[in-house]
C-alpha positions as CSV (number, residue, x, y, z in Angstrom):
1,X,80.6,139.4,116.6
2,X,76.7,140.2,115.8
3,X,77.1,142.5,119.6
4,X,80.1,144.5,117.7
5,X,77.5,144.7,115.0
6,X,74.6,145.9,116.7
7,X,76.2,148.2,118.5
8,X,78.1,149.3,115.5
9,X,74.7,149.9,113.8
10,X,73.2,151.7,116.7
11,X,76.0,154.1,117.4
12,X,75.2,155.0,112.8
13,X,71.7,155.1,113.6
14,X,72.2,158.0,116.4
15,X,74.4,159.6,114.3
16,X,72.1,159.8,111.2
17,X,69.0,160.7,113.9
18,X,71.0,163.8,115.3
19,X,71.9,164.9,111.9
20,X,68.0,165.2,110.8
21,X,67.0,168.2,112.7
22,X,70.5,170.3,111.3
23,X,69.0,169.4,108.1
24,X,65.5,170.3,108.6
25,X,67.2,173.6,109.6
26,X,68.9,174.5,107.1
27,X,66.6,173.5,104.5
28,X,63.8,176.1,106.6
29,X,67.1,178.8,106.9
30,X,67.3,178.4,102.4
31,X,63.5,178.3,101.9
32,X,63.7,182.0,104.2
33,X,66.7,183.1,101.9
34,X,64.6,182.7,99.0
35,X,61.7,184.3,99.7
36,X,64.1,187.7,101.4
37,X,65.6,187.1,97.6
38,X,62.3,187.4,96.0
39,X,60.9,189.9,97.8
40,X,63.9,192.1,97.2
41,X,63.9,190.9,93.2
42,X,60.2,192.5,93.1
43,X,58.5,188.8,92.6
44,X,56.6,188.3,95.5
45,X,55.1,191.3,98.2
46,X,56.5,191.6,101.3
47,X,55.2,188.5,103.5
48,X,53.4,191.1,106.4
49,X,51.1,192.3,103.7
50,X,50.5,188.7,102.2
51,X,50.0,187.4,106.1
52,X,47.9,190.2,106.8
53,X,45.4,189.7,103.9
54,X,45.2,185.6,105.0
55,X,44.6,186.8,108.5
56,X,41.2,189.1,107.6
57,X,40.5,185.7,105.2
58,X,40.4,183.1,108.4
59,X,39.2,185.3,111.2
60,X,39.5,184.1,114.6
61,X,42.4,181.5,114.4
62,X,45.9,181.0,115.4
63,X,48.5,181.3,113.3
64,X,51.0,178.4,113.5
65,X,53.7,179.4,110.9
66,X,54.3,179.5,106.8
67,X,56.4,178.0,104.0
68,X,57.5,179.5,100.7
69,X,57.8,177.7,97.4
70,X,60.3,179.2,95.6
71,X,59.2,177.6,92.1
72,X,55.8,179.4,92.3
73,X,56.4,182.2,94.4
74,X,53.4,180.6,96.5
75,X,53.2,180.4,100.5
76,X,51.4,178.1,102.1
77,X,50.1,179.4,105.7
78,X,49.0,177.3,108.6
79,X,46.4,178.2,111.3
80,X,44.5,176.3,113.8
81,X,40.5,177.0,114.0
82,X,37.7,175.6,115.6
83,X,40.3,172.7,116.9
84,X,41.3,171.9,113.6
85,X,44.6,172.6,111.3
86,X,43.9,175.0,108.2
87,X,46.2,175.6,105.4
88,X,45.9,178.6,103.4
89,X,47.3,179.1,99.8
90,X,48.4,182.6,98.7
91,X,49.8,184.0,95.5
92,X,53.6,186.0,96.7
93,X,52.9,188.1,93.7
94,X,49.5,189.2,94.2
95,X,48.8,188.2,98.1
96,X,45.5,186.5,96.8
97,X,44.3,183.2,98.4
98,X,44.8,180.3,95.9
99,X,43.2,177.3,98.0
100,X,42.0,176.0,101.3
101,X,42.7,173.0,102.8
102,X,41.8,171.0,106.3
């Protein structure tokens, strides 16, 4: 009885951990819909520009990739310099940097 069980609860636990990463999708596929949906509503410039601006700000690092608030219209960027991770802040309305952080 407690085998049926275990294996019962292991074949719920793979379930649930193949699930995750469809959800991490599709929450990353929304967060891209909504900043294409402000963009095109005139609330936030066009991400090159704002990536562009953040790029000149850090210099020599790496880009790793970006996420958009939708609330506040604010993206967050992510680099790597010097060995080390760095978040930028920016405004999607103006493209200004709002805060650093390591």
């Amino acid at each position: 009885m407690k085998r049926n069980s275990l294996i019962a609860g292991l074949g719920v636990l793979s379930a649930l951990m193949a699930m995750a990463p469809v959800a991490e999708a599709g929450n990353r596929r929304d967060e891209q819909d909504a900043a294409r949906r402000a963009m095109l509503d005139g609330q936030v410039m066009p991400f090159s520009l704002i990536k562009r601006r953040v790029d000149a700000a850090v210099g020599n690092a790496t880009y790793l990739g970006s996420e958009f608030n939708p609330s506040s219209n604010r993206y967050r960027l992510k680099y790597v310099k010097d060995g080390k991770v760095v978040w930028v802040d920016a405004d999607g309305r103006t493209g200004d940097i709002t805060g650093w952080a390591r």
